[in-house]
N, C-alpha and C positions, 0 to 999 in steps of 0.2 A: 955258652951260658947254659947251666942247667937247670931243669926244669922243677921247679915245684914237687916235692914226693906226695906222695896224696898218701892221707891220714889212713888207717882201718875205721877208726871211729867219725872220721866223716863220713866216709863210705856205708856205713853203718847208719847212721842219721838221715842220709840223703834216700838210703833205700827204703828207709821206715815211712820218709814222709811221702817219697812215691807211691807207696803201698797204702799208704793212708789217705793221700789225694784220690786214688781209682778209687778205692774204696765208697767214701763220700761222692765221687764223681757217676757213679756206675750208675745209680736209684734216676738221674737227671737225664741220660744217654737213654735208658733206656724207655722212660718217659715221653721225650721225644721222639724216638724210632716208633713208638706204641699210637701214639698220637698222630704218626703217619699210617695206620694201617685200618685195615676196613672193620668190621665188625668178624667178619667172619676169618680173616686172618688174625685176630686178636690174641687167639689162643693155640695157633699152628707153632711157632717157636718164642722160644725164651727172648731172641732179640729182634735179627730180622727173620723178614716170611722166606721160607723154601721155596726155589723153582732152579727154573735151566739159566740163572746169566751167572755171571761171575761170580767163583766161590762158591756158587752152588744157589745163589741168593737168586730171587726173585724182586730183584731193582724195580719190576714194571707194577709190582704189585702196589708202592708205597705213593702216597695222594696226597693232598691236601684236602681232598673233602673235605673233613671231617674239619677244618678253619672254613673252610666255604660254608658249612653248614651251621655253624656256629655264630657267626655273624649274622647268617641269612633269621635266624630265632632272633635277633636283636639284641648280640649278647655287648655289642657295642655300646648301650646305652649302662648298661651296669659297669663295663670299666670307666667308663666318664666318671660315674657316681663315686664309685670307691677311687678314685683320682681329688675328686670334687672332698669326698669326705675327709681323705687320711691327710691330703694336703693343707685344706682347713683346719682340721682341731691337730696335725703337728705345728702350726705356724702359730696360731690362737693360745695352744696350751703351753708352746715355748715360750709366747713370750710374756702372757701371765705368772706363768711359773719364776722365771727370771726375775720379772717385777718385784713378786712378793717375795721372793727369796731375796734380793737386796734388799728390802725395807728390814726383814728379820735379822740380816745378817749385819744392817752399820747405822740404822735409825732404830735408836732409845726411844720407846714409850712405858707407857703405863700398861703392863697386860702383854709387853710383847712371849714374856718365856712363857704365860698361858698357852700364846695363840703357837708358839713353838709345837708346845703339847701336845695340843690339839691337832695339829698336823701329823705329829707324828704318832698319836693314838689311831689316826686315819689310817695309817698305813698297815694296819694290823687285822682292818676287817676286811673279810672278802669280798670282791667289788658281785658278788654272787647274790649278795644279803643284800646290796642295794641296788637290784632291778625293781622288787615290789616297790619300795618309796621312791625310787624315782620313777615309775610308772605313776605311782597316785599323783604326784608331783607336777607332772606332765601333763595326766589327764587333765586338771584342776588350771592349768595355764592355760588350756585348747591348745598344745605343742603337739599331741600323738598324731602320726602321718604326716610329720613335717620335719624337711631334713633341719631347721634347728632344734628338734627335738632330739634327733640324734647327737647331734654335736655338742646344746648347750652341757651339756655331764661332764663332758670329756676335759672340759676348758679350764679348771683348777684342779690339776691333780694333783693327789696331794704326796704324792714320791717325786714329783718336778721342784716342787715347792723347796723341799729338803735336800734334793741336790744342788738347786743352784743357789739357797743357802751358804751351804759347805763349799761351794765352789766361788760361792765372791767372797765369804770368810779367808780363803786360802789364796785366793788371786788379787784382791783388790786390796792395797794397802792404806789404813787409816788415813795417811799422812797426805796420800793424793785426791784423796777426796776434800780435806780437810783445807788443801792448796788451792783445791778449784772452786772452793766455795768464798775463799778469802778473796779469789780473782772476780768474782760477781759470777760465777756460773750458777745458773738455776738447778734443780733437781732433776727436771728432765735432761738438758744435756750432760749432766755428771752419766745419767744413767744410760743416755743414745754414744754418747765419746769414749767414757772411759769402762763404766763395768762392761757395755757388752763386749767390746773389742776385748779385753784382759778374759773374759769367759769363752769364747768363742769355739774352742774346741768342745767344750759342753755343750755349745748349744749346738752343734751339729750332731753330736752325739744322742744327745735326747729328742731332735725332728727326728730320725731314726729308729728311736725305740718309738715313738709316739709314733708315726708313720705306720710302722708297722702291726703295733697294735691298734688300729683302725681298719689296717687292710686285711686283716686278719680275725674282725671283729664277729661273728655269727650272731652271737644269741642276742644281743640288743637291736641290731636292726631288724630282725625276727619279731620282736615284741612290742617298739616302735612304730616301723613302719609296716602300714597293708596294701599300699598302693602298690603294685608292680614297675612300677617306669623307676619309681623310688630306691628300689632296692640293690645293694650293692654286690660284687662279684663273690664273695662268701656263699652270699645265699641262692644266688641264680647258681654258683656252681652243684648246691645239695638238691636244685630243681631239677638238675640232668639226671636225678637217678631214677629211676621208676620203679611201680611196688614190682613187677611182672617182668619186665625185661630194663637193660638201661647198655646204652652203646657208650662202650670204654672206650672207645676211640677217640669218641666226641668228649669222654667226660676227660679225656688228659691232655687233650688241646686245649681245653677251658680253661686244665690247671697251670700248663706251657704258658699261656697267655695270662695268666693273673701271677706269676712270678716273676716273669722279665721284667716290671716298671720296678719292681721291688730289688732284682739282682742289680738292673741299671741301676738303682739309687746306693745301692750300696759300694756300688763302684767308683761311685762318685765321689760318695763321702766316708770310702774306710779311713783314709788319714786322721779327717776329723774325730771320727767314730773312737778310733782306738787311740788317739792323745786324748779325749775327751773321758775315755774310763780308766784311764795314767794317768789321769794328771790328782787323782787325791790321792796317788800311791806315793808320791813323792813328793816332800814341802819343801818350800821356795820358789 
């Protein structure tokens, strides 16, 4: 039986995307090795520290400190908070967003292409422009330094709004809703049965981006919150630097450990993730 001949231009593709895996992969590798080492080996070599063991490598050099020390500051309570936060307003803003995007997409009112509009005029201003009104907005509630101050903003966004819109426009067909209304189902369970399950790639795609952009979030908890215990791993991470000295060691264990819940989560949910930004590329 003979074997398979292997292509030039497989070979060619497979090398490219090797070469483009290290590539992306090198900045993380190195992160980590960095994040092992002291302050003072931080800057002796490009990857690992120099000495007498194997390869020439000084194996005895690399520690954990620097997670020892890091915990020992209480940085443990700021990954709760950013766990606490980005898992709130993705679940909150998923499933408002969902909400009001079926009402827009298969219930007829009076005013509904306004309120289309109007969502989608939202999407065009910089969410930069609305720190000051939602601060006055805040103040005026008594929400500043309170994590639902953080959160409540987050909770109708209005680019969730528009995708999952377009996404029960394009998943949910008239005729099934229209069946299950005639069988006596109420509004809610049309919308717990049938739209979310027919969306579901979207919606894991969107706790994802939403996820992300919370754990990622800086300048609003910055302006938000002044409590310290409050504050999530964004911002304790820009605490580790100092105007005078700041230990790199320390600050890329911080960063090691605020990327893993994020890498785990994507691992999780790439399938969803990536059928969920396929699925408006292709109708039916």
């Amino acid at each position: 039986m003979s074997r398979p001949s292997i292509k030039p231009k497989s070979v060619l593709t497979h090398t490219v995307l090797i070469l483009l895996a290290i590539i992306v992969l090198t900045p993380f590798v190195w992160m980590f090795i960095a994040s092992l080492k002291t302050q003072e080996d931080f800057f002796s070599g490009l990857f690992l520290p120099a000495g007498d063991g194997f390869l020439g490598i000084g194996w005895d050099k690399l520690t954990l400190d620097n997670y020892r020390n890091l915990f020992d500051k209480g940085f443990e309570n700021a990954l709760i908070n950013s766990l606490f936060y980005s898992s709130a307003s993705a679940l909150f803003a998923t499933f408002t967003a969902c909400a009001a995007g079926y009402v827009l997409a298969k219930h007829r009112f009076r005013g509904r292409e306004l309120v289309t509009l109007v969502v989608l005029g939202a999407l065009i201003i910089p969410p930069t422009l609305l720190i000051a009104p939602s601060y006055e907005l805040l103040f005026k509630l008594d929400l500043l330094d309170t994590r639902w101050g953080l959160l409540l903003p987050t909770l109708a966004p209005a680019f969730g709004v528009f995708l999952f819109r377009q996404a029960v426009k394009q998943s949910v067909p008239d005729e099934l809703i229209e069946a299950a209304r005639i069988d006596g189902c109420s509004e809610f369970g049309i919308f717990f049965m049938i739209v979310l399950p027919l969306v579901r790639p979207m919606i894991g795609a969107f706790m994802l981006i939403t996820f992300l952009g919370m754990w990622n979030n800086f300048v609003s908890p910055q302006i938000i919150l002044q409590t310290e215990s409050k504050q999530p791993l964004s911002v304790a991470i820009a605490q580790l630097r100092g105007v005078y000295r700041t230990d790199y060691g320390l600050l890329m264990a911080a960063t090691v450990v605020s990327i893993t819940p994020v890498a785990a989560l994507f691992l999780l949910l790439q399938k969803q993730f990536i059928s969920g930004l396929t699925s408006g590329a292709v109708k039916g």
